[in-house]
N, C-alpha and C positions, 0 to 999 in steps of 0.2 A: 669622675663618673664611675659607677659603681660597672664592673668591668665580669661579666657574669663565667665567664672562657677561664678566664684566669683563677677565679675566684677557685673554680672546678678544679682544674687543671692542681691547682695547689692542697685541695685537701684529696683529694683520691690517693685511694689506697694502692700501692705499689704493687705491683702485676706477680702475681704467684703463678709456678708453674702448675699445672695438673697435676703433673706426674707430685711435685710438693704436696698437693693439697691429697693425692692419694694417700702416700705413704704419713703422713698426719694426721689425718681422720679416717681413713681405711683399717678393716682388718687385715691383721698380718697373716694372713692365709696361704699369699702368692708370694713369691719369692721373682720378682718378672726380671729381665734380661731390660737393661736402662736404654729401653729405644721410646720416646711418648709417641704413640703412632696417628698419626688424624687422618689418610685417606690410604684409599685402596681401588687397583681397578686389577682387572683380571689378574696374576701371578704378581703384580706388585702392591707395595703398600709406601707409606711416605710419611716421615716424622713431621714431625712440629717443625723443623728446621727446615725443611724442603729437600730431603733427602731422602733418595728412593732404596726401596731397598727390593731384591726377591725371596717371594714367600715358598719356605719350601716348607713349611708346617701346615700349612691351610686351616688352622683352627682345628688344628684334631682331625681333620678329616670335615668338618663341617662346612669350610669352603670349597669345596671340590668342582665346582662350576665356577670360580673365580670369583673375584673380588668385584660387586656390583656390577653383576651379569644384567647387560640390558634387559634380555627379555624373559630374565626372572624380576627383574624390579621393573617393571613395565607391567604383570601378570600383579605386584605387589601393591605398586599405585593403584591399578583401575581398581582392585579389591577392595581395597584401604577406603578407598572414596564412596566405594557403596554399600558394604558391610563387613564393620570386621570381627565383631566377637556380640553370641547370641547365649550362649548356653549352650547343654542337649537338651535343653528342656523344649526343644522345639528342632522341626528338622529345618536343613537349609538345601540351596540350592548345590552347595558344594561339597560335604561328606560324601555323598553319595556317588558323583563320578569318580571323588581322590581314592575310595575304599575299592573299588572296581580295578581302577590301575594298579594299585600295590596289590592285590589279590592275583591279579594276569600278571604279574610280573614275578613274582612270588612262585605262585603257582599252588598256593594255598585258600582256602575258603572264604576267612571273613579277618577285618582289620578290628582292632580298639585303638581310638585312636591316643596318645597322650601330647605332655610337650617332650622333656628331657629323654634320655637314654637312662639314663638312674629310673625313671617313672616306667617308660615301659619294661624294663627286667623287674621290678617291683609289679608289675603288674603280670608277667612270668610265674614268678613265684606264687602269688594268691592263685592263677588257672591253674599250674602245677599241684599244687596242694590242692583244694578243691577237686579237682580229674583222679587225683588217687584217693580220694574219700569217698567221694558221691559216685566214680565208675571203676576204678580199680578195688574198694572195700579195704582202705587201708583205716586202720580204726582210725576216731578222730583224733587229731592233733598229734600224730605218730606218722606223720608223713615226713620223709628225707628225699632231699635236692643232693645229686652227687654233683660236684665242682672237680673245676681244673686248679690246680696249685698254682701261682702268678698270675692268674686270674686278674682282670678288674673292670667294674663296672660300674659304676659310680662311687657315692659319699653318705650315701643315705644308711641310716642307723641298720636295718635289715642287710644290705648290701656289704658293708662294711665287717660285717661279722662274720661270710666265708673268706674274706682277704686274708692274705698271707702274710702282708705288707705290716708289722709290728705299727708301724707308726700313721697308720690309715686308723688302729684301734685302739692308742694310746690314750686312756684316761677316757672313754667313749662310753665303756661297759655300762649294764650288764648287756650281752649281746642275745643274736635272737639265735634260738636252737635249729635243729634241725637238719644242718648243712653236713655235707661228708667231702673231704678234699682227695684228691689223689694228681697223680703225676702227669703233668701235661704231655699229651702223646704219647701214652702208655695205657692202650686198650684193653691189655691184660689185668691193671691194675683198676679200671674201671668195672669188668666183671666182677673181679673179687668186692669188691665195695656193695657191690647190688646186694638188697636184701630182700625178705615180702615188703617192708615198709617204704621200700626207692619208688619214689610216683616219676623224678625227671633226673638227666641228665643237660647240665644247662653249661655250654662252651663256647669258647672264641675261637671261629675258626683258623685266626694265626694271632697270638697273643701281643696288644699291641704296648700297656705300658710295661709290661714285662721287660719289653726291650724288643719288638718285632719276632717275637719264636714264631719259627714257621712247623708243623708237626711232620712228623713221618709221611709219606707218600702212603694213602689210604687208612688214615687214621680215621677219618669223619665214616669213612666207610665201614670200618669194625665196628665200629663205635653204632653205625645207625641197624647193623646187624645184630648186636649185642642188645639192643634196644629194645629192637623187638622182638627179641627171641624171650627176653624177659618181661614184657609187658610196660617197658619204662618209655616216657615221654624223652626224645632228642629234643633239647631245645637250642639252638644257633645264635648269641650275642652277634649281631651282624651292627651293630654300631658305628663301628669303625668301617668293617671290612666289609660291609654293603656297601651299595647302590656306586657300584664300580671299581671299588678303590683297589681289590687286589688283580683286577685285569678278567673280572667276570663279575656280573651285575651282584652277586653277594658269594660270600666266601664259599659256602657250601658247596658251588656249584662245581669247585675243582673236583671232589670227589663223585661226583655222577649223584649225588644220595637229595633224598626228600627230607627234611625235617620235619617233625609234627607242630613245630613253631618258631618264630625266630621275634628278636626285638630290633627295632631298626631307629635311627636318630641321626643326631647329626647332618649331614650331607639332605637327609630329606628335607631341611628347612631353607636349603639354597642357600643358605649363607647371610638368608636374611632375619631368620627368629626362630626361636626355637621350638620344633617339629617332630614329632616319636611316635611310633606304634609298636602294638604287639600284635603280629599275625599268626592265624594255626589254622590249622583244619576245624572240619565242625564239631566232633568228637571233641573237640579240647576246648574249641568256643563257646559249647551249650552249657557249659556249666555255669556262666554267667546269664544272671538275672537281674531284670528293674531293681535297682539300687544296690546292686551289691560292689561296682565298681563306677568310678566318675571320676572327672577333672572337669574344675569349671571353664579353662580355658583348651583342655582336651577337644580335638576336632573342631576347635571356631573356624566362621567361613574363611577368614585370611590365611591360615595354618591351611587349610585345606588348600584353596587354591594355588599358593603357592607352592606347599607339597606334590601338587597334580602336576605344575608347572615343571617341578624336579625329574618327575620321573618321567614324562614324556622327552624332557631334554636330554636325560640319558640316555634313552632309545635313539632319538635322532640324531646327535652329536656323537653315536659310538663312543662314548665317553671309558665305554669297559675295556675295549678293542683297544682305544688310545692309552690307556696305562698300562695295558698289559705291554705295547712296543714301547712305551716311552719307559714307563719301567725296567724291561728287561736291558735297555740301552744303559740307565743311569746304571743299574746292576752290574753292569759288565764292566763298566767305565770306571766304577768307584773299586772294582776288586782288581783290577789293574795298576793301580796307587800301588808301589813295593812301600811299606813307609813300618817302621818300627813299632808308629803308635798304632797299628790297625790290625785287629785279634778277628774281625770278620767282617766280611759284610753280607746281611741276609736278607730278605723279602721275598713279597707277591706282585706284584702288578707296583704303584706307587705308595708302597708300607715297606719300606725300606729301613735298613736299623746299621747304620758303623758302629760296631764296637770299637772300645779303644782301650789302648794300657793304660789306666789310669797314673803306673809309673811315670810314663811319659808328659802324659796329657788327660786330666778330667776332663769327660764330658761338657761340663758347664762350663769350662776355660775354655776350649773349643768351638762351643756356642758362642760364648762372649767375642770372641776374635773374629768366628764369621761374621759376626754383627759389625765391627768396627768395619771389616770391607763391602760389607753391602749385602747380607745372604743372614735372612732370617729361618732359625732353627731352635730346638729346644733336646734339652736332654733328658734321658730315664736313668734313674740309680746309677747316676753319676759316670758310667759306662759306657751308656750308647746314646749315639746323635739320632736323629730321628730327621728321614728324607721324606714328608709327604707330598707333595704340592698340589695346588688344584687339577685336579684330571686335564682338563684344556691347557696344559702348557708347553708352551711352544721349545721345539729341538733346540731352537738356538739358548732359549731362557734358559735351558738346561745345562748346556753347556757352558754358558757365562756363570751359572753357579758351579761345575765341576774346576773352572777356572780357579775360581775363589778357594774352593774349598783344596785342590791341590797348593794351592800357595798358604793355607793356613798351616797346613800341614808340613809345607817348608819348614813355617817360621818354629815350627816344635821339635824340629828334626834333632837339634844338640839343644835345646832347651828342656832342663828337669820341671817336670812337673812343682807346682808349689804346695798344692796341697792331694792329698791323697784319700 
């Protein structure tokens, strides 16, 4: 009897991993640390294996409410089921309260909305240039963006052109003009750079793949004085270091200063898809006009709603409050470590950065090894660890990874680095 089970059973094709069929048919763009990851719930996440591990990266900052936050995937479901993407070729029921909350929260005028963090600082740039053409009188196409040196902010061809980062612009060219770099945290070196033709100055209030630079005490503040004293637009990459993560709802606000605009991402999409804006005053907004800027998927009603979702849970959950203590604990705890390999450790709120001797111990060795014990992390230029985790994580979670990471630290104590 023709036996259909078996039949199956014998021609199927042998089970490939993900992570195989990645690195096979994938570009080699990512270099990822060998965990294949399938779930996540608040601060943890769990391989293929059933092995849990804690998340101290949070997606860059983009999970900062945890890993399948109920009642952001609850705001996400009922959305999902009854509309999720229109165009702006029509208004919805949801732009409009999402642009209201980020505006009060802000404390700026009007939102554009996008998806990525790359989109809205690109979207920066064109109001930036634009605001010094059409209201500063900077002739056309002679407008300059002054940059922080270690900078970054996305991948995009434009973006990519004020990097510093050699190998972010290798083989990319020709790049786009216009940009002027100067030295992160160094106000003095920001005047000297201004010219008639400087429409913005566009910063990160603590530099994050830099390796966590945190600037001088009242840096943003010269900086926003210098600004206007010259007629130039401040403009805040709050990417990262918004909507809570250095222990105040966005970076700026440690220096007391206003920005004329900032770009916000990540963290605004909950952790569930990705969410961006560019917020300013109106003076910097009115220079856009019907057609002159868009995203098709910019502002659709699920992007909103869940966005609106984000930032009321930041309010309620004290989410800024909670990093600034939980931060300032892991800060303390991690600079208490006496350990050979460890050259600093620095942050805000939970933007924390160990450097290390890479004599000792690389970064990415490092990484790897906390992986092996259970504590997910990533490295920058090979130097420094990188502590984020989602805002709501709990003391003890904290300390079960301070656990970990003092016993990695063990295992490198008489161990030379292998590679340098």
């Amino acid at each position: 009897m023709f036996d259909l089970k078996k039949t199956l059973s014998q021609s199927a094709t042998p089970t490939v991993s993900a992570r195989a069929l990645e690195d096979r048919y994938g570009a080699k763009n990512y270099h990822p640390l060998p965990a294949e990851l399938t779930r996540g719930e608040g601060s943890y996440l769990w391989d293929t294996e059933g092995r849990r591990y804690i998340d101290m990266m949070a997606a860059y900052s983009a999970v900062s409410f945890g890993h399948a936050n109920p009642e952001l995937l609850d705001v996400f479901t009922r959305q999902a089921s009854r509309l999720a993407v229109t165009s702006r070729a029509f208004y919805t029921d949801q732009l409009g309260p999402f642009a209201e909350a980020v505006c009060k929260l802000t404390g700026l005028d009007r939102m554009l909305p996008m998806n990525t963090g790359a989109e809205a600082v690109e979207t920066a740039i064109k109001a930036a240039r634009k605001w010094g053409h059409k209201v500063k009188g900077i002739p056309a196409n002679q407008a300059q963006i002054i940059v922080a040196a270690g900078n970054f902010a996305g991948r995009t061809t434009t973006v990519i052109s004020f990097s510093s980062e050699e190998q972010y612009k290798d083989g990319f060219g020709p790049f786009t003009p216009g940009f002027v770099a100067v030295p992160f945290g160094d106000a003095d070196a920001l005047e000297q750079a201004i010219t008639p033709n400087t429409a913005a100055f566009l910063v990160e209030p603590v530099q994050g793949e830099a390796g966590i630079i945190v600037p001088p005490a009242g840096y943003l503040k010269r900086a926003r004085e210098i600004c206007t004293r010259h007629n130039v637009l401040l403009i805040c990459d709050e990417v990262q270091t918004g909507m809570g993560r250095t222990g105040r709802n966005f970076g700026f606000e440690h220096d007391g200063i206003k920005p004329d605009a900032i770009t916000l991402g990540k963290a605004l999409g909950g952790g569930l898809l990705p969410v961006s804006a560019f917020v300013a005053t109106e003076a910097v907004m009115s220079v856009f006009n019907p057609g002159d800027h868009g995203s098709t998927f910019g502002g659709n009603p699920l992007a909103c709603a869940v966005g609106l979702a984000s930032v009321n849970l930041l309010q309620t959950e004290k989410l800024a409050e909670r990093a600034e203590a939980t931060g300032s604990y892991l800060i303390q705890r991690l600079q208490r470590f006496d350990h050979p390999a460890i050259k600093a450790v620095r942050g805000r709120g939970l933007f924390i950065g160990m450097e290390l001797d890479p004599k000792v111990v690389t970064a990415r060795e490092f990484c790897e090894a906390l992986l092996l014990r259970g504590v997910l992390s990533k490295d920058t230029h090979h130097t420094v660890v990188r502590f984020a985790p989602p805002l709501n994580i709990s003391r003890e979670t904290i300390d079960q990874a301070l656990a970990v990471i003092e016993a990695t630290l063990d295992e490198f104590s008489m161990v030379p680095a292998l590679t340098v």
